[in-house]
N, C-alpha and C positions, 0 to 999 in steps of 0.2 A: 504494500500500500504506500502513495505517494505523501510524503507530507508534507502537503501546499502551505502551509500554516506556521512550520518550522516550530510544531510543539514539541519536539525531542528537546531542540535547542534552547527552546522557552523554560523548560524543567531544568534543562541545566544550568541555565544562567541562574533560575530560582535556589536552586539546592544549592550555587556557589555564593550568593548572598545569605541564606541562610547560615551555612556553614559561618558566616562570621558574629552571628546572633547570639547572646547571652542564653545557652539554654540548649546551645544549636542541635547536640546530641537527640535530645526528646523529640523535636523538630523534623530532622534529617530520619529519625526514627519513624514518626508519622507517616511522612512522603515514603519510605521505605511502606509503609502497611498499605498504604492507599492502593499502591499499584501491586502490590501481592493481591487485595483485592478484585484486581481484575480493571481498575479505573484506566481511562484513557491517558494516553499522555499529556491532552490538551487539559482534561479535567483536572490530574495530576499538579500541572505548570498552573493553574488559576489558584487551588489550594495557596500552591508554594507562593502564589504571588501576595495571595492575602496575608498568608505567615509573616511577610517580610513586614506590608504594611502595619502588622497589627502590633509584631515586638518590635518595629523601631520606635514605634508613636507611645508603648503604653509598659509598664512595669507589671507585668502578669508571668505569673510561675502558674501554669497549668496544673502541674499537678497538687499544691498546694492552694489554691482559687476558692476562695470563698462567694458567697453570693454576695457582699457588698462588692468585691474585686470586678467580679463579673459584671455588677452594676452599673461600676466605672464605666469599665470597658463597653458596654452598649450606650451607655450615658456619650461617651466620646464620637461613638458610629454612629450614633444617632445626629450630631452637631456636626457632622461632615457633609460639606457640597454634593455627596455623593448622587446619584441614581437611586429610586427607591429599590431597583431590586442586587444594582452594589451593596448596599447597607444589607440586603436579605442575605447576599450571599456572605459578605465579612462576616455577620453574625454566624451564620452557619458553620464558619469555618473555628469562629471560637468555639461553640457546641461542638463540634466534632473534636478538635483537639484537647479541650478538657474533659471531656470522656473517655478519648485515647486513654490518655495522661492518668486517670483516675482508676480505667477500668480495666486497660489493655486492649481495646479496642473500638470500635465506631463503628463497626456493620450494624444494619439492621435488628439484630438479635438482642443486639447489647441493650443493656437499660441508660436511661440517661442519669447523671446525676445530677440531685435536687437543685445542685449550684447552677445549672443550666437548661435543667427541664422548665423553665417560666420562660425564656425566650420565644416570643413571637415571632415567625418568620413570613408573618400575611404583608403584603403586600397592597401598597393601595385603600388600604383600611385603616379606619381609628380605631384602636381597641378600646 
């Protein structure tokens, strides 16, 4: 398969910013599980990209994240310029990496933790 898109190259360049991130091991871990799970590489490369944005902007230790932490951190994506469903997806990427972090995992199977199961990811809606 041809990859018009240069998402091999986009994951790379992600997991080489990473790699320089407070934390980067647990990180560089995730990405490692993503794609054991079977994720694309473009999918892969968006993760990685949110990772970068999320630990340059904010002092969060996923595995240690309380729900005021987590707080923060949507309290911050929520005040960014962003697109509403950039904001869905940054959130989503904190949910999935504190549950990595917490659980071991982020497949579907897993349960989420309470510190990130209140996370709304609607879109277009006032809750």
């Amino acid at each position: 398969m041809v990859d018009i898109h240069n998402c091999s190259e986009r994951l790379e360049r992600a997991k080489k910013r990473i790699s320089k991130l407070e934390g980067s091991s647990l990180l560089l871990g995730f990405i490692d599980h993503l794609e054991a799970q079977g994720l694309s590489a473009g999918r892969v490369a968006k993760y990685g990209n949110h990772l970068c944005t999320i630990f340059k902007n904010l002092r969060l230790n996923p595995a240690s994240a309380n729900r005021a932490d987590i707080e923060r951190a949507v309290a911050w994506i929520n005040r960014q310029p962003y697109k509403e469903w950039t904001k869905h997806d940054v959130k989503l990427t904190v949910r999935k990496i504190v549950q990595y972090a917490k659980c071991g995992s982020c497949d579907k199977k897993t349960p989420l933790p309470p510190e990130v199961s209140w996370i709304s990811l609607s879109v277009g809606k006032d809750d």
